[in-house]
C-alpha positions in Angstrom: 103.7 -19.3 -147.3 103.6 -21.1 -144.1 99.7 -21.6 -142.1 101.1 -20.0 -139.1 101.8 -16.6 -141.7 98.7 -17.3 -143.5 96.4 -16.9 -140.2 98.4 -13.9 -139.0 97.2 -12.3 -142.6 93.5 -13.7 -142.1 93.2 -12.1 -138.8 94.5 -8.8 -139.9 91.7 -9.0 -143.0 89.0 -6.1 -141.5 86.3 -8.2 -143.3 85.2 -11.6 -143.0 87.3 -14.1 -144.2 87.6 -18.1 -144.5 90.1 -20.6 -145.3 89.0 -23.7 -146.8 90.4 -27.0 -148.0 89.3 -28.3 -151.4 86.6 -30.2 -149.9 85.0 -26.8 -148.9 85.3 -27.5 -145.1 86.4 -24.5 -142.8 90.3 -24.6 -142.0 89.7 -21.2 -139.8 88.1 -17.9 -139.9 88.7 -14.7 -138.6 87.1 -12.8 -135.6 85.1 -10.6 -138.4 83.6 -14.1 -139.7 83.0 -15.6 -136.6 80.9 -12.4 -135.3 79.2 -12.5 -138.7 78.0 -16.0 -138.4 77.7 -16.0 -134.8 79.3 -19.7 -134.5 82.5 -21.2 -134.4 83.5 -21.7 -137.7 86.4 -24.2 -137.8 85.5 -27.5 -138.9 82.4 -26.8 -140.1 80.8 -27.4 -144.1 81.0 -24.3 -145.4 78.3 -25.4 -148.2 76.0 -26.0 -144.9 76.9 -22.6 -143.6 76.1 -20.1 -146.6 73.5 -22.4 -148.5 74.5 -20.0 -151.2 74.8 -22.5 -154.8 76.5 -18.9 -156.9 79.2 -19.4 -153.7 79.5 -22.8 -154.5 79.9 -21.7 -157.8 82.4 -19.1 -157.3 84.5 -21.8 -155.4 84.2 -24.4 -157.8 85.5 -21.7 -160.4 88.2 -20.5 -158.1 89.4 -23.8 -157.8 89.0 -25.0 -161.5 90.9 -21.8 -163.0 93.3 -20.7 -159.9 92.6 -17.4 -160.4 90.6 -14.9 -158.1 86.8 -15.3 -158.9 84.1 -13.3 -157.1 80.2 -12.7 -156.6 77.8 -11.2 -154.9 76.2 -12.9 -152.4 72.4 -12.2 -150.4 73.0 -13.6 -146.6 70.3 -13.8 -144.6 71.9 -13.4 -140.8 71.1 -11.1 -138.1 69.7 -8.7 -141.1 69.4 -9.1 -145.1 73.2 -7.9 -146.4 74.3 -8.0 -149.7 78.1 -9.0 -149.6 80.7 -9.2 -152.4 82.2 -12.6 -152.6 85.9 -13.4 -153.3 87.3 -16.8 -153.8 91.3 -17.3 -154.5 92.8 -20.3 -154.7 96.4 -20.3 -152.9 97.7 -23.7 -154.5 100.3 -21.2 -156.1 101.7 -20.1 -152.8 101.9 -23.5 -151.6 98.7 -24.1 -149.7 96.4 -26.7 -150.7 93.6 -24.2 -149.4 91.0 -21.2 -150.7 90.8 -18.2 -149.1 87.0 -16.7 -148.9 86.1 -13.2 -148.3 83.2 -11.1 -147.5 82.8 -7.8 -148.3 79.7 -5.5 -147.3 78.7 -3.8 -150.2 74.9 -3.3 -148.6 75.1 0.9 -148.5 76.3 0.8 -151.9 73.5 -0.6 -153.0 70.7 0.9 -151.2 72.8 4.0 -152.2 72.5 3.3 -155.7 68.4 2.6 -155.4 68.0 5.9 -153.4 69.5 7.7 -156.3 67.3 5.8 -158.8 64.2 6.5 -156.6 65.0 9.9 -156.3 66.3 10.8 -160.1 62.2 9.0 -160.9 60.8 11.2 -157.8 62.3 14.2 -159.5 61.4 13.9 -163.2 57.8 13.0 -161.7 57.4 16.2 -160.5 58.7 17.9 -163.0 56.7 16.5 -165.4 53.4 17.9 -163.9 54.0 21.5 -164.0 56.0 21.1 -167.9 52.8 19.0 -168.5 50.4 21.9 -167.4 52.3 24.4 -169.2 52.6 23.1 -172.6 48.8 22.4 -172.7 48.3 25.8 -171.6 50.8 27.4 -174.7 48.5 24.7 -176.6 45.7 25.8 -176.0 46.9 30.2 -176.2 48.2 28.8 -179.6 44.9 27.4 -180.6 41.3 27.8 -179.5 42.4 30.7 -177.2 44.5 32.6 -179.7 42.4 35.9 -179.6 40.7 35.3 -176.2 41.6 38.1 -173.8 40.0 36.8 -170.8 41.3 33.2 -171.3 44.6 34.5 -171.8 44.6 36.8 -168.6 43.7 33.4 -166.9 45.7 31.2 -168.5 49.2 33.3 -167.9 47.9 33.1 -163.8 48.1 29.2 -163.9 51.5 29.1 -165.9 53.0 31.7 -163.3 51.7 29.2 -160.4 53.4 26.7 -162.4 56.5 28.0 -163.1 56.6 29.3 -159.3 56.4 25.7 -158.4 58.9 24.6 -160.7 61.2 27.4 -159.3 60.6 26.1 -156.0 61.3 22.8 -156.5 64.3 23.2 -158.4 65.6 25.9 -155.7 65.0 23.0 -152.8 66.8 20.4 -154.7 69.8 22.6 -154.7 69.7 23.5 -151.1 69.4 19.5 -150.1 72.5 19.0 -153.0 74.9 21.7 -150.3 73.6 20.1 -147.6 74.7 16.8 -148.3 77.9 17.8 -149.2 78.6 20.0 -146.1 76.8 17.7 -143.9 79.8 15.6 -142.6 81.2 19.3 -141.4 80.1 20.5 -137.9 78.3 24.6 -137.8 81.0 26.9 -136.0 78.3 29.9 -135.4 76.8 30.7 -132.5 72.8 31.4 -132.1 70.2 32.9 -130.3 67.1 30.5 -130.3 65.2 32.9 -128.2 65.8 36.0 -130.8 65.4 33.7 -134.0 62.2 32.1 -133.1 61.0 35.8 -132.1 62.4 36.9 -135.2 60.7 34.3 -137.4 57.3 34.4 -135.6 57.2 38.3 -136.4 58.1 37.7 -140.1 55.6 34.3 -140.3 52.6 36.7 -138.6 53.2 39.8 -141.0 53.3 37.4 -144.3 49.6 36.4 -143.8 46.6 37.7 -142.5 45.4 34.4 -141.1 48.8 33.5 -139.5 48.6 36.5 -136.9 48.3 36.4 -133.7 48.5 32.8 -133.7 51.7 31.8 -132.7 52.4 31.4 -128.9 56.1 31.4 -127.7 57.1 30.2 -124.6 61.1 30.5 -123.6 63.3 30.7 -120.5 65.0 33.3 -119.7 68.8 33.2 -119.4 69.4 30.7 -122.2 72.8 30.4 -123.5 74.0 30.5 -127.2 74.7 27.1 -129.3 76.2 26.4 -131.8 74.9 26.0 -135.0 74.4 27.9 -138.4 71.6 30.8 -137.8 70.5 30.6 -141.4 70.5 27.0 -141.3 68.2 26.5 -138.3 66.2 29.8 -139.3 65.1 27.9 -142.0 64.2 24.6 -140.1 62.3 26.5 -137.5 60.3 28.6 -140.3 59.4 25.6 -142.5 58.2 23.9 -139.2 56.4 26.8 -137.7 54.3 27.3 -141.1 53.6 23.9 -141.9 52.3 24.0 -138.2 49.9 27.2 -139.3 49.4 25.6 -142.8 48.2 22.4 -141.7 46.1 23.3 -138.3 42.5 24.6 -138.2 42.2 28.4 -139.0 42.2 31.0 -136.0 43.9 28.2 -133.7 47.1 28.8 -131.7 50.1 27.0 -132.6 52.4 26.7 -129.3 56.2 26.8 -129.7 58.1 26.2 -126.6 62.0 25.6 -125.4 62.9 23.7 -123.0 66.7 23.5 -122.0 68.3 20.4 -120.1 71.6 20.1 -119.2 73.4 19.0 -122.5 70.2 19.8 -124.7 67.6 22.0 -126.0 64.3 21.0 -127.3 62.2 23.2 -129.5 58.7 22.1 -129.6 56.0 23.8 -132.3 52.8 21.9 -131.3 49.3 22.9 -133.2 45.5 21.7 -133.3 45.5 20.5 -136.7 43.4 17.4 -138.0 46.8 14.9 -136.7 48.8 12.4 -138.8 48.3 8.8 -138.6 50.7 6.4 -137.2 51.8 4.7 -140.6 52.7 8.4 -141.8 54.9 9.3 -139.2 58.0 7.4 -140.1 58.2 8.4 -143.7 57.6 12.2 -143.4 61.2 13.0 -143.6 61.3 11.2 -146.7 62.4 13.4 -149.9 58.9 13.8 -151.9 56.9 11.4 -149.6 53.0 13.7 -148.9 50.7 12.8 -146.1 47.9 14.1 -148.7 49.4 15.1 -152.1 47.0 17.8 -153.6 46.8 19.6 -150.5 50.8 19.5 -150.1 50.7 20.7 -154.2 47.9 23.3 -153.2 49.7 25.1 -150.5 52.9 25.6 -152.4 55.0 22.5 -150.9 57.8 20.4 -152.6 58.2 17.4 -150.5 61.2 18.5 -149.6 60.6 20.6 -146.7 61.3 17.7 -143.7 64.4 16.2 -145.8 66.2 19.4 -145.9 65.4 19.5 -142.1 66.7 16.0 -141.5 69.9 17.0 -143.1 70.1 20.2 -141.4 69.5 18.8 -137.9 72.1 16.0 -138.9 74.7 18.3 -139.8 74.1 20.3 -136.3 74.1 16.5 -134.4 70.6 17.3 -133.6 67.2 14.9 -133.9 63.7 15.3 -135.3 61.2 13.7 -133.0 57.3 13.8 -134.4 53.6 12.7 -132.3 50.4 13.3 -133.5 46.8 12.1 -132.9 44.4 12.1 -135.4 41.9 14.4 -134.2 44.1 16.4 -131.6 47.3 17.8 -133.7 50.8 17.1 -134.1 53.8 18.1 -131.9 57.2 18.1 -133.6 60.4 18.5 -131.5 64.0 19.5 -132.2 66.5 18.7 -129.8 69.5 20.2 -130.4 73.0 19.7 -128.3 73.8 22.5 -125.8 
């Protein structure tokens, strides 16, 4: 193989790559390396460059055995990336040279910690209703055996438990279809103006204190979108009652639409006791609680916002959320028009 041949195939590489002579100085590198590094590579000490001893390693190795040895590599550049490493030396093709790749293998990763956190998140919160439950069947089984009173009580907690079990369990399926479809665009078309009627009339006849309590503002004239109506029912209900959930009793929660000319923002601001700055980032996290008994008290999973991330993903659409402690939260869904 000739250099001129051997460049034309290093340029072509998508991902970083690096030929070196034996004394581990840089013969050339391709456009992907030189944008990694942000230097001109050619002629440089490639031991000065990375500061990586398992590369040197992996090198030394490649070298040693002429076979194709590889690593994984931290570099610390514009951001933290985790790269595979691949070192070949290509004596056998008639270049006194090793050839040096790079490949990103970051979202693997962090994919593979996500599923990790959230396979622990899971059998956490499973584990506190099972818990409750078998001390309850303990205790019918035992000291409460013949009990009638106890019992009446007893079989009220483990249908609040087994409710939020069911609840859970449903939520984790809908965010498992939603992830799978996510990557495919809605093809329905929707009505904001008649949903959000729709789901204020069904949020105000579900509760005595959620009546008369949500304000709606929309313009007239506005035009369908597209999007999935059960999809987006479901956003705008979950946002609507956490809004009436988590405000102060009696006080109006304002939902208005605004339409610009490739947008429309939904906006379901209340009066509740606000969110503090760290929060806000995190709240579309699966299982992540501002305050986790009153979340648990009022029936929610953790789940709620991460389904809405995904749905509002899946219709190219953006959560934005502000709150002041002491003054309420607004949350806002803009949606493409």
């Amino acid at each position: 193989m000739n250099t001129v041949m051997l460049q034309t195939i290093v340029d072509a590489l998508p991902q970083p790559a690096l030929v070196l002579d034996f004394d581990y100085k840089i013969q050339s590198a391709n456009l992907a390396a030189v944008s990694l590094f942000e230097t001109t590579l050619t002629g440089m000490d490639f031991v000065r460059i990375v500061r990586q001893p398992t590369a040197i390693k992996c090198l030394n190795m490649a070298v040693k055995t002429r076979k194709l040895k590889t690593c994984d590599l931290i570099l610390h550049l514009q951001t933290p990336r985790t790269y595979k490493a691949s070192a070949a030396s290509l004596v056998a093709t008639g270049e006194d040279c090793i050839l040096f790749t790079l490949l990103d293998i970051s979202a693997t990763i962090d994919a593979e910690k996500s599923r990790s956190t959230f396979v622990a998140n899971v059998s956490h919160e499973l584990r506190s209703p099972l818990t409750s439950l078998m001390g309850i069947v303990e205790t019918l089984q035992g000291p409460a055996h013949d009990d009638v009173a106890a019992r009446d009580n007893f079989l009220s907690l483990m249908q609040g438990e087994t409710e939020r079990m069911s609840r859970l369990v449903g939520d984790l399926l809908s965010l498992s279809k939603l992830e799978a479809k996510e990557h495919l665009p809605p093809d329905g078309q929707v009505d904001i103006p008649k949903l959000l009627r729709r789901i204020m009339t069904v949020l105000s006849e579900s509760k005595a204190e959620y009546k008369n309590r949500i304000v709606l503002d929309v313009p007239k004239n506005l035009p369908l979108i597209t999007g999935d109506p059960d999809e987006l029912t479901e956003v705008f209900q979950n946002l609507i009652e956490n809004a009436l959930k988590y405000s102060e009793p009696k006080t109006k929660v304002d939902v208005c639409v605004t339409q610009s000319q490739n947008k429309i923002t939904i906006t379901i601001k209340d009066q509740g006791e606000g969110i503090a700055p760290e929060h806000l980032p995190r709240l579309t996290e699966r299982f992540y609680r501002v305050d986790k008994g009153r979340s648990r008290e009022t029936g929610g999973t953790g789940l709620g916002l991460a389904i809405t991330k995904h749905i509002l993903n899946r219709h190219r659409g953006r959560l934005s959320i502000k709150s002041k402690i002491g003054v309420g939260s607004s949350v806002s869904v803009i949606l493409p028009n």
